[in-house]
C-alpha positions in Angstrom: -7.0 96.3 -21.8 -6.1 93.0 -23.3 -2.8 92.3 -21.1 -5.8 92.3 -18.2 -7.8 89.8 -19.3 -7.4 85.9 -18.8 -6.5 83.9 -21.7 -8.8 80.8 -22.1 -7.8 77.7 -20.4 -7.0 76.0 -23.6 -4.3 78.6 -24.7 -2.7 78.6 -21.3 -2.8 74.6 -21.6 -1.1 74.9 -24.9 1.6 76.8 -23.4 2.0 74.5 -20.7 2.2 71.3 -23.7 5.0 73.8 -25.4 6.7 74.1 -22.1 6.3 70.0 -21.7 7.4 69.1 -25.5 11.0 71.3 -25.1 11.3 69.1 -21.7 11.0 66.0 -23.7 14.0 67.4 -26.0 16.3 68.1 -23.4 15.5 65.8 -20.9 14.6 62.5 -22.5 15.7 62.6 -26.0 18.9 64.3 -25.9 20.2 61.7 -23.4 18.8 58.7 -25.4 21.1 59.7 -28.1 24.1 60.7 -26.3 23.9 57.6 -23.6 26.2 55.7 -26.1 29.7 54.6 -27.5 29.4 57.9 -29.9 29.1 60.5 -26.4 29.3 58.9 -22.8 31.2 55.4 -23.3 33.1 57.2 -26.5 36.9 56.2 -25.4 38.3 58.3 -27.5 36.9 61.1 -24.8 39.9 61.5 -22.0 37.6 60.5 -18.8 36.9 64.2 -18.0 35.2 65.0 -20.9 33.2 62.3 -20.3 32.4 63.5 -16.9 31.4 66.7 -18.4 28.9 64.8 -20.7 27.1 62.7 -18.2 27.0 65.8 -15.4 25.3 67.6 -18.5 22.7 65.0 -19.1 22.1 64.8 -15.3 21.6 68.6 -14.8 19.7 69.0 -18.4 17.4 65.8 -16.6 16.9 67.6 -13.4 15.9 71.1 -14.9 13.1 69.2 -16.8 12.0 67.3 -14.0 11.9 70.6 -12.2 10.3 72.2 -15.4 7.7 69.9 -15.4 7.1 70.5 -11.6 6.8 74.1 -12.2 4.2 73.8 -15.0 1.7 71.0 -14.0 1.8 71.5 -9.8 2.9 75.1 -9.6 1.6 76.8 -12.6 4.3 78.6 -13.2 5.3 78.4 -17.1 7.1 81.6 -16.8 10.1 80.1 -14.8 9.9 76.8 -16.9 10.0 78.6 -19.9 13.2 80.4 -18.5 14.8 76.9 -18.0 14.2 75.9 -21.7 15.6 78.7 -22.8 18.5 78.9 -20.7 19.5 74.9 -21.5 18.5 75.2 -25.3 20.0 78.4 -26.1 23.4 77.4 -24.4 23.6 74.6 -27.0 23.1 77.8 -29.4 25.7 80.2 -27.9 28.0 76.8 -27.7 27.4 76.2 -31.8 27.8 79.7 -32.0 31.4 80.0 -30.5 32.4 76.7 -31.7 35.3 77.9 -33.8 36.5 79.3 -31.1 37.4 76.3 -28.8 37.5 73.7 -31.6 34.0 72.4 -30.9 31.2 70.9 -33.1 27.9 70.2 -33.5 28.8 67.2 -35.8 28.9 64.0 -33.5 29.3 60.9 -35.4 25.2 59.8 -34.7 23.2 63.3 -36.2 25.2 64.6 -38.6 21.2 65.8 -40.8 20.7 68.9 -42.2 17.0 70.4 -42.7 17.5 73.5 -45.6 20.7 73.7 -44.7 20.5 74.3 -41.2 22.5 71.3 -38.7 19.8 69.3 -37.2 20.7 69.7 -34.1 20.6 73.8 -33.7 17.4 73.4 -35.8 15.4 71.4 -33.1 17.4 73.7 -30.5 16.1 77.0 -32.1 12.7 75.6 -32.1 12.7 74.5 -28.4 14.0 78.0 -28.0 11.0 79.3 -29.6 8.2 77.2 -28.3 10.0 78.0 -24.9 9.2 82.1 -25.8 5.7 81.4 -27.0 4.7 80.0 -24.2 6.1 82.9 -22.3 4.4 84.9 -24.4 1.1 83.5 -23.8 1.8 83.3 -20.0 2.4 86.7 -20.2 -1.3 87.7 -21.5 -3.4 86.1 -18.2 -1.4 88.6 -15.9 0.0 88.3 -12.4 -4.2 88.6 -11.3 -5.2 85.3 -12.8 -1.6 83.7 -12.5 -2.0 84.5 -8.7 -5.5 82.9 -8.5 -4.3 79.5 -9.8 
């Protein structure tokens, strides 16, 4: 059965660079471009919004950190993965529902479109999906091999 069988050490490696490139998103390039007058020191933002901004960089910055614990030491993409997803997709459901609470994805320093699609939802989707692949390909070694590492 193929679920049973160990994947070869490059594909689990290239799940574990998938896991490792969304981290980069969230966790390093997201904050280098929201660290600024148009986010953080924006003083147009009443203070608590700002708050909110830099305790979502911080958490976004500890998940990856953690994320990239999980991965590299622990071998554990499955639970990494889960964190890309979970931080990722929020900035999906929040797009999503942004009509609703007068939000926006537009923010005064990425305001690019690829096909159409906001820039920003684009490179969340595809964190999303890198995040899922590499779930994916966890998921073929099996708990046996996962166990042994």
């Amino acid at each position: 059965m193929l679920l049973s069988k160990s994947l070869p050490v490059g594909v689990i490696m290239a799940a574990k660079i998938l896991v490792s490139l969304g981290v980069v998103v969230y966790a390093l390039v997201v904050p280098l471009l929201e660290i600024n007058a148009s986010h953080v020191f924006n003083s147009d933002w009443p203070p608590h919004a700002r708050l909110h901004e830099v305790w979502q960089l911080t958490t976004n910055c500890a998940l990856g950190v953690l994320s990239l614990w999980l991965v590299w030491r622990r071998n554990d993409i499955r639970l990494a993965s889960v964190l890309g997803i979970i931080v990722m997709g929020a900035v999906l459901f929040a797009h999503m529902l942004e009509d609703y609470y007068g939000g926006s994805l537009l923010s005064g320093n990425i305001e690019r479109t690829i096909l159409g699609i906001n820039l920003v939802a684009l490179t969340a989707a595809v964190v999303v999906f890198m995040a899922l692949l590499a779930l994916a390909l966890d998921a073929f070694q099996g708990p046996a091999k996962r166990a042994e590492q």
